[in-house]
C-alpha positions as CSV (number, residue, x, y, z in Angstrom):
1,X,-3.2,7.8,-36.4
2,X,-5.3,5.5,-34.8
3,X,-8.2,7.0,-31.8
4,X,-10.2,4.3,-31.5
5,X,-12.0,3.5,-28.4
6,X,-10.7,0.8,-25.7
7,X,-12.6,-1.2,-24.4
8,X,-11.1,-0.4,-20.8
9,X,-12.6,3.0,-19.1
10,X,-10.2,5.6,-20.1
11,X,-8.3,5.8,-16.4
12,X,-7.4,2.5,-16.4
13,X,-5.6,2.7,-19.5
14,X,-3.1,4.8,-17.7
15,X,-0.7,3.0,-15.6
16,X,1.5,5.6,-13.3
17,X,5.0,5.1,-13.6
18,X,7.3,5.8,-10.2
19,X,10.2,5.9,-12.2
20,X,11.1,9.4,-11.7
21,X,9.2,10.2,-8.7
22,X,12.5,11.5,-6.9
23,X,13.8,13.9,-10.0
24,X,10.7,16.0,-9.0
25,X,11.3,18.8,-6.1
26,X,7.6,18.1,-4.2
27,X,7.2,16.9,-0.6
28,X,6.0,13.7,0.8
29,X,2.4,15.6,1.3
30,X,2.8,17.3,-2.0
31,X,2.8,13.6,-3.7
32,X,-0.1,12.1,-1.0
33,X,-1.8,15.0,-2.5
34,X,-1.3,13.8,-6.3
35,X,-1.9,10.6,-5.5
36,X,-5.4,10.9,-4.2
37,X,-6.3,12.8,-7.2
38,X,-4.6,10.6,-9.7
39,X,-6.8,7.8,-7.9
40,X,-9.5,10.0,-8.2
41,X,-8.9,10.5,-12.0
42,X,-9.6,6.6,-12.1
43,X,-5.8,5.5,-12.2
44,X,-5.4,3.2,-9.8
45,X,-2.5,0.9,-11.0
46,X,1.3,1.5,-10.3
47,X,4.8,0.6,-12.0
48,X,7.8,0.2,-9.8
49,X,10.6,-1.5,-9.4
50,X,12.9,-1.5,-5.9
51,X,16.3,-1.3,-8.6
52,X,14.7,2.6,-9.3
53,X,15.9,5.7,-7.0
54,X,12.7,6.4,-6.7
55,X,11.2,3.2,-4.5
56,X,12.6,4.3,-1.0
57,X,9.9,7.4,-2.4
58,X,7.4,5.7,-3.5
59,X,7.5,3.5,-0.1
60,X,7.4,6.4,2.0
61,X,4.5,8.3,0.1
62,X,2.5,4.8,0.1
63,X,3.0,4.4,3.6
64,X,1.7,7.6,4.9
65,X,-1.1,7.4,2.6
66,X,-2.5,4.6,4.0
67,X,-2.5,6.5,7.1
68,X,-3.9,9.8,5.6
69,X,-6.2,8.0,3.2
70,X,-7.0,4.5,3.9
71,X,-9.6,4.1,1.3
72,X,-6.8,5.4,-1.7
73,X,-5.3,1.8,-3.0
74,X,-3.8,1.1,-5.8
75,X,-2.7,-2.4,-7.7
76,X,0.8,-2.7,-8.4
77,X,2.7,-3.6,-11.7
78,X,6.1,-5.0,-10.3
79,X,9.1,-5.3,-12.4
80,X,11.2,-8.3,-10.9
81,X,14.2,-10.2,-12.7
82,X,14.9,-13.7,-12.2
83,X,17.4,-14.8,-13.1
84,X,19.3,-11.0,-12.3
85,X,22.3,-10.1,-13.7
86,X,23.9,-11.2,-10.8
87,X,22.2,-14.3,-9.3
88,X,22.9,-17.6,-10.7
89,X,22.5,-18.5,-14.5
90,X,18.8,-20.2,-13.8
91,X,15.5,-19.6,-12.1
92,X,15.3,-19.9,-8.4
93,X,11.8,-20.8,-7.0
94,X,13.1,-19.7,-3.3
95,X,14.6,-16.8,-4.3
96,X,11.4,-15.6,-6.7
97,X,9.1,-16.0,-4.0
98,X,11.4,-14.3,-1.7
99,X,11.1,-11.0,-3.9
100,X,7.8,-11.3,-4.0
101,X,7.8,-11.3,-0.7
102,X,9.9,-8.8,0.2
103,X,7.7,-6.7,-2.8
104,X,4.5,-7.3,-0.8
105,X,5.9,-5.9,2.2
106,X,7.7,-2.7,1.0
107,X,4.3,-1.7,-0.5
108,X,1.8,-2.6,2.0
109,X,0.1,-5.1,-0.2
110,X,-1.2,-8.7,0.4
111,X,-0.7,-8.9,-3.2
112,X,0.7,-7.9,-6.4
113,X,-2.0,-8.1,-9.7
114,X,1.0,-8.3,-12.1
115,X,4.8,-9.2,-12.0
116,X,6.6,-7.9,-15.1
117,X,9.1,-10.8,-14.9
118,X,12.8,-10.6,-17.1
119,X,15.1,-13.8,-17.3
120,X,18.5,-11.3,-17.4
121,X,21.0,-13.7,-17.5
122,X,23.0,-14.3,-20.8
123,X,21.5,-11.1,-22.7
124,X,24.5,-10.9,-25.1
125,X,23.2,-14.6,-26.3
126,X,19.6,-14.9,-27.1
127,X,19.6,-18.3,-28.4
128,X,21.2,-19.8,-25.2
129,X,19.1,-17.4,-22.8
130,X,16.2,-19.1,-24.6
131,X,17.3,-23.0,-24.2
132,X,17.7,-22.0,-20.8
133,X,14.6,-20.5,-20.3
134,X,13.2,-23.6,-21.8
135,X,14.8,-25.8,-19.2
136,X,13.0,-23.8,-16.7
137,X,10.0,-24.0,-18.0
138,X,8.7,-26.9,-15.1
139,X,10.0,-25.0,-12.1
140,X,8.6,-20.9,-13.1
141,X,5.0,-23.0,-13.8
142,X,5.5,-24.6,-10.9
143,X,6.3,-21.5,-8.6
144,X,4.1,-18.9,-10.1
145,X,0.9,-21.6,-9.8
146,X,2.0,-22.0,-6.1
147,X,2.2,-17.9,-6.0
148,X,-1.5,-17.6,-7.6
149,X,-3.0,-20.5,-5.5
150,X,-1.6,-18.7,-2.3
151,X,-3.2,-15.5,-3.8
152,X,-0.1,-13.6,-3.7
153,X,0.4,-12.5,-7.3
154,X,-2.7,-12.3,-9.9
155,X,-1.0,-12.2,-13.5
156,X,2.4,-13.2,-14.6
157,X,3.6,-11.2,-17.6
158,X,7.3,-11.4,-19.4
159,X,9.2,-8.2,-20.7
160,X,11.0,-9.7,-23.2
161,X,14.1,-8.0,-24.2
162,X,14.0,-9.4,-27.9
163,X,11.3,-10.6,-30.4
164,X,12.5,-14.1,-30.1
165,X,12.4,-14.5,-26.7
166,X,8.5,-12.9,-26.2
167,X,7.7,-15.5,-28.9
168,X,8.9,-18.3,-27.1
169,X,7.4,-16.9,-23.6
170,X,3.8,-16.3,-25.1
171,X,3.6,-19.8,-25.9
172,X,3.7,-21.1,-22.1
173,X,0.7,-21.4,-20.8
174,X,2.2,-19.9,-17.0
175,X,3.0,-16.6,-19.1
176,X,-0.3,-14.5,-18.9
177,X,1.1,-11.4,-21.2
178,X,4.3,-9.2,-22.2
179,X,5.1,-6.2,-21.3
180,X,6.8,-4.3,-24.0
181,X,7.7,-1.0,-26.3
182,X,5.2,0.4,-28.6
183,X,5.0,3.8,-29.9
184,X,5.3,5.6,-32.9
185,X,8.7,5.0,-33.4
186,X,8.9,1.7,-32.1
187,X,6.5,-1.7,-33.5
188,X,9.1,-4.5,-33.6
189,X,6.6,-6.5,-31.2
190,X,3.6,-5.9,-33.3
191,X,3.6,-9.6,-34.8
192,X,3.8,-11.0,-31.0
193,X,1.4,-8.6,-29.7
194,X,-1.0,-9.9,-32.8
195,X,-0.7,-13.4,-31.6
196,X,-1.2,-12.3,-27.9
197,X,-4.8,-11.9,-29.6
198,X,-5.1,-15.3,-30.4
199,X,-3.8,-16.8,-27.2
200,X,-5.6,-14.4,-24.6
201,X,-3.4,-12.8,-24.1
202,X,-2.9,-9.7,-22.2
203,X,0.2,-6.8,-23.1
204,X,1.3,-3.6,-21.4
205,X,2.8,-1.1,-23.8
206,X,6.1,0.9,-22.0
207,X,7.0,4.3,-22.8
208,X,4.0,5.0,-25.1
209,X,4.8,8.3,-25.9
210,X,8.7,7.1,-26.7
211,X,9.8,9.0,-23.3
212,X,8.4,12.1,-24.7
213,X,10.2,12.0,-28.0
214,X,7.1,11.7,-30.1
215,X,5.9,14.8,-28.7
216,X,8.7,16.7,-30.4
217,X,8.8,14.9,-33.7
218,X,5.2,14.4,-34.3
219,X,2.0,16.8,-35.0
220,X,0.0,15.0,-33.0
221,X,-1.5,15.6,-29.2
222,X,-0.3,13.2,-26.7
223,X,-3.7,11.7,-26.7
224,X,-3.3,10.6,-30.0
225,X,-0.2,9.2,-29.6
226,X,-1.1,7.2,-26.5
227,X,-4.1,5.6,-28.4
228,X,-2.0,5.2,-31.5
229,X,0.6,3.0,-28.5
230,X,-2.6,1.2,-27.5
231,X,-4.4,0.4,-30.8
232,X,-3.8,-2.9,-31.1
233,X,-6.7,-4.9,-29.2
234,X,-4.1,-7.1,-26.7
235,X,-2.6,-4.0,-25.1
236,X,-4.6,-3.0,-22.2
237,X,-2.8,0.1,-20.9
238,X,0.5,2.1,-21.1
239,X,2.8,3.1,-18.5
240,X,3.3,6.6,-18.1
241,X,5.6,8.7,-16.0
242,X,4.8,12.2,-15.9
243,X,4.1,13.9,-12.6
244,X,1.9,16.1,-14.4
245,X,-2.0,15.8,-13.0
246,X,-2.8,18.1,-16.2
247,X,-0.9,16.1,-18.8
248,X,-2.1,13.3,-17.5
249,X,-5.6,14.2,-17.2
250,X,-5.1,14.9,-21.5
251,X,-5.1,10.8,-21.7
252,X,-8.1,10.6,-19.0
253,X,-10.5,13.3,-21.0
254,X,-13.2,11.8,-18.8
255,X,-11.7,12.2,-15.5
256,X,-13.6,14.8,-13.0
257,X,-11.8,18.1,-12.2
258,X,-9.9,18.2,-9.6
């Protein structure tokens, strides 16, 4: 099991994940209240996506926090499909910017640092997802260069879906990362998170802690297991959901008591 220090400050490691932010019985005030301590405890980046329950939430609780709290900001981690499931069968530069738009607004935000970007159109066919993905390649450069010049989004990372795919999207120079499983149980990306390494590359690990399943199978704390997620040298933090402050504080050891 692998504890080895990051070379990121322990808190932003940590990446909050809204995901479930509505299964949880607290009031709006009750989560302005964890999110100025979970700032606080040097976590300052956010996952969301509008497809989750949870992002009407999440846009309320941001929105009266930068009322109550001006100086609490976090960075957001977006996911956003382009091609969806039920758009066309390629990339739309009009309708990419038009999310990010639409993203930028919803959160408050001039910006967003990283769009976790998924090409969901013919998922039952890898090989022809990927020829079309190639044909592509021109017009996603060109719109996420014109997205970055405009300052609008920072980093452009791809989540995947297969192996196949992240190795044909970490080639490309307009692809700055992947965002994909790691945990105990799960290392099928380990190769492609390797040569993320040797291209700069930078990669989020999702459910580190296997959506809590390694804590039941395993003998070891959730700190070990989230470093064990992190270990290799290209992942720079995991996204994790709990609405804990204490659990989460057991991945932050360094974080000030609240």
């Amino acid at each position: 099991m692998a504890d080895d220090p990051s070379a990121h400050d322990a808190g932003s490691r940590v990446i909050f994940g809204t995901m479930r932010l509505h299964e949880i019985d607290r009031p709006v005030k009750g989560w302005i209240d964890f999110f100025i301590k979970l700032h606080a405890m040097g976590v300052t980046r956010l996952h969301s996506s509008s497809e989750y329950d949870s992002f009407p939430l999440l846009i309320k609780i941001l929105s009266e926090l930068r009322t109550a709290s001006p100086e609490v900001r976090f960075s957001h981690i977006v996911k956003m499909a382009d091609p969806n499931f039920d758009d066309g069968p390629m990339f739309s530069d009009d309708r990419f910017v038009s999310k990010v738009d639409s993203y930028c607004g919803s959160l408050g935000v001039e910006n967003i640092e990283n769009i976790q970007w998924m090409w969901r159109q013919g998922l039952d066919s890898d090989a022809s997802r990927i020829t079309a993905f190639r044909e592509s390649f021109g017009e996603i450069e060109d719109c996420v260069t014109k997205l970055k010049l405009a300052s609008r989004i920072q980093k452009f990372i791809c989540f995947p879906y297969t192996v196949p795919f992240a190795e044909e999207a970490i080639t490309q120079p307009f692809i700055d990362g992947l965002a994909v499983y790691r945990n105990v149980n799960e290392h099928e990306y380990d190769a492609v998170i390797q040569q993320c390494s040797t291209l700069n590359k930078t990669v989020f690990a999702i459910r580190p802690l296997n959506a809590g399943k390694a804590l039941t199978c395993s003998q070891y704390s959730a700190r070990q297991l989230f470093d064990s997620a992190l270990s290799l040298k290209p992942i720079e933090a995991g996204v994790i959901s709990s609405s804990s402050l204490d659990h989460l504080r057991e991945l932050v050891p360094d974080a000030p008591s609240l």
